[in-house]
C-alpha positions as CSV (number, residue, x, y, z in Angstrom):
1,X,-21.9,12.8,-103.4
2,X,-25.5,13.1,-105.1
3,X,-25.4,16.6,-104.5
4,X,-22.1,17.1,-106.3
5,X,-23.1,15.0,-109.6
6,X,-26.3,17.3,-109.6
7,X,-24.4,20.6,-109.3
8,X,-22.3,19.6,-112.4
9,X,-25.2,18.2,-114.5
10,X,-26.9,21.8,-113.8
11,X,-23.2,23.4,-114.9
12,X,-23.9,21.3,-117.8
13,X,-27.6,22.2,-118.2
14,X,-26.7,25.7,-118.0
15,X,-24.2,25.2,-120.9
16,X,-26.7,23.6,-122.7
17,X,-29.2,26.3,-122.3
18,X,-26.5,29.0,-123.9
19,X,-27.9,27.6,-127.3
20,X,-31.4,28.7,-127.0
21,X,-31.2,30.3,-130.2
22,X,-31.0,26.9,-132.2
23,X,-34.4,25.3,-133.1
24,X,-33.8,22.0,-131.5
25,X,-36.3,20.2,-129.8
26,X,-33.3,19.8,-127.0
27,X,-29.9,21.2,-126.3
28,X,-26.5,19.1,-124.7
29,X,-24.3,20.2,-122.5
30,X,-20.9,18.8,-121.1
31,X,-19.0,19.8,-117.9
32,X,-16.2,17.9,-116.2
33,X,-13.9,18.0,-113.0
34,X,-10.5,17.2,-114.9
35,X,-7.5,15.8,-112.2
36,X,-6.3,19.0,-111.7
37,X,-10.0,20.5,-109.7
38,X,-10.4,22.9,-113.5
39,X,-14.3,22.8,-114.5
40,X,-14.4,22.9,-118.3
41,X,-17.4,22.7,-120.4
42,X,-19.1,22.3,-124.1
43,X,-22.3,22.1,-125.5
44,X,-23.7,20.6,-128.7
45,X,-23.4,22.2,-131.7
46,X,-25.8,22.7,-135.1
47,X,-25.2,20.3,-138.1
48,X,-27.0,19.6,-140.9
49,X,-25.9,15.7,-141.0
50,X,-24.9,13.1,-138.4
51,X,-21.5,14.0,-137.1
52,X,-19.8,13.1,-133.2
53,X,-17.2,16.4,-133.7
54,X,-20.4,19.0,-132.9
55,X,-21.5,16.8,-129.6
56,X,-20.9,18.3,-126.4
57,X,-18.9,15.2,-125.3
58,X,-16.5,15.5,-128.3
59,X,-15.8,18.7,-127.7
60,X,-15.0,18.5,-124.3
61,X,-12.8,15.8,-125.2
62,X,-10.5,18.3,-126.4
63,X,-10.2,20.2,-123.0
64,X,-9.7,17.0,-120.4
65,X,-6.7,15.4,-119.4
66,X,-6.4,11.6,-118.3
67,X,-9.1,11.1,-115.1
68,X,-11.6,12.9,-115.8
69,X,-14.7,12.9,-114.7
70,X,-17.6,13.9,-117.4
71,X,-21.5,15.3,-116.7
72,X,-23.7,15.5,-119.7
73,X,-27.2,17.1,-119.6
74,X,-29.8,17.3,-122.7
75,X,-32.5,20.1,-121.5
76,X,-35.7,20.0,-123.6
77,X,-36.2,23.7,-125.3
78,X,-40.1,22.7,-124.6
79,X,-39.9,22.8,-120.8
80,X,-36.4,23.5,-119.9
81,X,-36.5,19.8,-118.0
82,X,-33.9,17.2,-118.2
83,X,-33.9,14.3,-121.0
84,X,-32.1,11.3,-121.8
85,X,-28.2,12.3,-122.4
86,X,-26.5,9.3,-122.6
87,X,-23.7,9.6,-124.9
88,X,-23.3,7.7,-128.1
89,X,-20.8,4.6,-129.1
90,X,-18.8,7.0,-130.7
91,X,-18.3,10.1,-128.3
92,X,-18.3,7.2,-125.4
93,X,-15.2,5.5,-127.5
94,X,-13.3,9.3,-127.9
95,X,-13.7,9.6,-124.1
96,X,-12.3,6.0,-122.7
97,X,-9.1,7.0,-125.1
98,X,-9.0,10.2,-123.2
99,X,-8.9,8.0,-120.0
100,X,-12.0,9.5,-118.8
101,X,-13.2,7.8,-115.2
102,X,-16.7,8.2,-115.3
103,X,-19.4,9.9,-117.2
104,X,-22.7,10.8,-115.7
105,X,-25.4,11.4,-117.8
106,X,-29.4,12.6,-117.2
107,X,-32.1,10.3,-117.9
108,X,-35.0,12.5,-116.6
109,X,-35.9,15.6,-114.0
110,X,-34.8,13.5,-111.2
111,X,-32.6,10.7,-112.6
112,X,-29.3,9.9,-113.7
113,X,-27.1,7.0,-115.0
114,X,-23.8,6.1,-114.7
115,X,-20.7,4.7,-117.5
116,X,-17.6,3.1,-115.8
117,X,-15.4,3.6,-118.7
């Protein structure tokens, strides 16, 4: 089961990684499993102010039906490693209305947490 969470937090990295044109000191990426075995994903986009509708999370909330099961990976444009990607209040509320299961999230290289939503 590890295994599996890791391959879709590296889908997600790699999603992430598609934006290495922006600036940003990191990218985000989303990937889920939806009930039906289709892998979608989303990454963040740019903004110039605070807004949930360019996070990855949000945006993949557009693409999952009810169950889902959501991986979110922030890569660090410095060393292409794995940061802290837990999602916000607001893109964590947007996915329990979307019935989401479970959303696993990077914390660092090697770790990862867990929200039961």
């Amino acid at each position: 089961m590890r295994r599996k969470i890791w391959n879709y937090l590296e889908i997600a990295g790699r999603t992430a990684s598609k934006r290495k044109h922006d600036q940003r000191a990191y990218w985000l990426g989303a990937a889920a499993e939806r009930s039906d075995g289709v892998i979608v994903t989303s990454c963040n986009g740019p903004s110039i102010k605070r807004a949930r509708e360019v996070h990855a999370e949000y945006r993949l909330s557009k693409k999952l039906d009810y169950g889902a099961t959501v991986y979110v990976a922030r890569v660090r444009a410095l060393d292409g490693k794995f940061g802290n990607a837990k999602p916000c209040k607001s893109c964590e509320n947007v996915l329990r209305a979307r019935k989401v299961k479970k959303v696993y999230y990077t914390i660092g290289p090697n770790e990862f947490g867990v929200l039961y939503l």
